[in-house]
N, C-alpha and C positions, 0 to 999 in steps of 0.2 A: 612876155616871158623871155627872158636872157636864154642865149646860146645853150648856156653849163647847164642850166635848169633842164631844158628839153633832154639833152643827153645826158643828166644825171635820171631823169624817172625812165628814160629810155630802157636805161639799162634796169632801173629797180623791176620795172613791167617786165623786160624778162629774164630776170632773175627770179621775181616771184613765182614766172610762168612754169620754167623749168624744175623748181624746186617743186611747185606742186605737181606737175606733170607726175616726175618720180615717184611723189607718192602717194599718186593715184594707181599707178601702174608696177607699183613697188613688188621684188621675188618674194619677198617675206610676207605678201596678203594671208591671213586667215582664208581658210576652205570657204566660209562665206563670201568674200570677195570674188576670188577665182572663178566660182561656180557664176556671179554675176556679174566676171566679166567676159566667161564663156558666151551668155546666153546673149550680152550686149553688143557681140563682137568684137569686143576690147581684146588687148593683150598684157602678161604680162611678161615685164623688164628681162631682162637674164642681168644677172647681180654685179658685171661689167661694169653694161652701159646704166644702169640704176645710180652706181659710184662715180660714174663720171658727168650725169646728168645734175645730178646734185652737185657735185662739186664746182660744174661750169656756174648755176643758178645762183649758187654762194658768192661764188667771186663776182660775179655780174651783180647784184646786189649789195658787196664791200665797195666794189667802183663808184658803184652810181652814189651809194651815201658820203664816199669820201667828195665827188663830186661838187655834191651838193652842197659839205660842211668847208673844202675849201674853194669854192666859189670861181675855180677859173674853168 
């Protein structure tokens, strides 16, 4: 596997990570969520770091695919 390759999923892996992360742990859960992320000892987001977690996962995932489509 070439260089680009590695560091283009590099990034898509966490891009994807962080986008899901967010919204697993998203301000805006349904009261069923909440409740079982109380009992799991999860938390969730404050609507901040929610916007800037996603945001970071987007770009980390525009990078790695542009990566990937131009090839350096």
């Amino acid at each position: 596997m070439k260089n680009y390759m590695k560091f283009a999923l590099a990034y898509i892996i966490v891009g994807a990570f962080c986008v899901y992360w967010a919204m697993t742990h998203s301000p805006k859960a349904g009261l069923g969520d909440m409740i079982k992320n109380e009992l799991s000892g999860s938390y969730t987001m404050s609507e901040n770091a929610y916007y800037l977690t996603v945001f970071v996962g987007a770009v980390a995932l525009v990078l790695g695919v542009l990566k990937l489509i131009r090839k350096k």
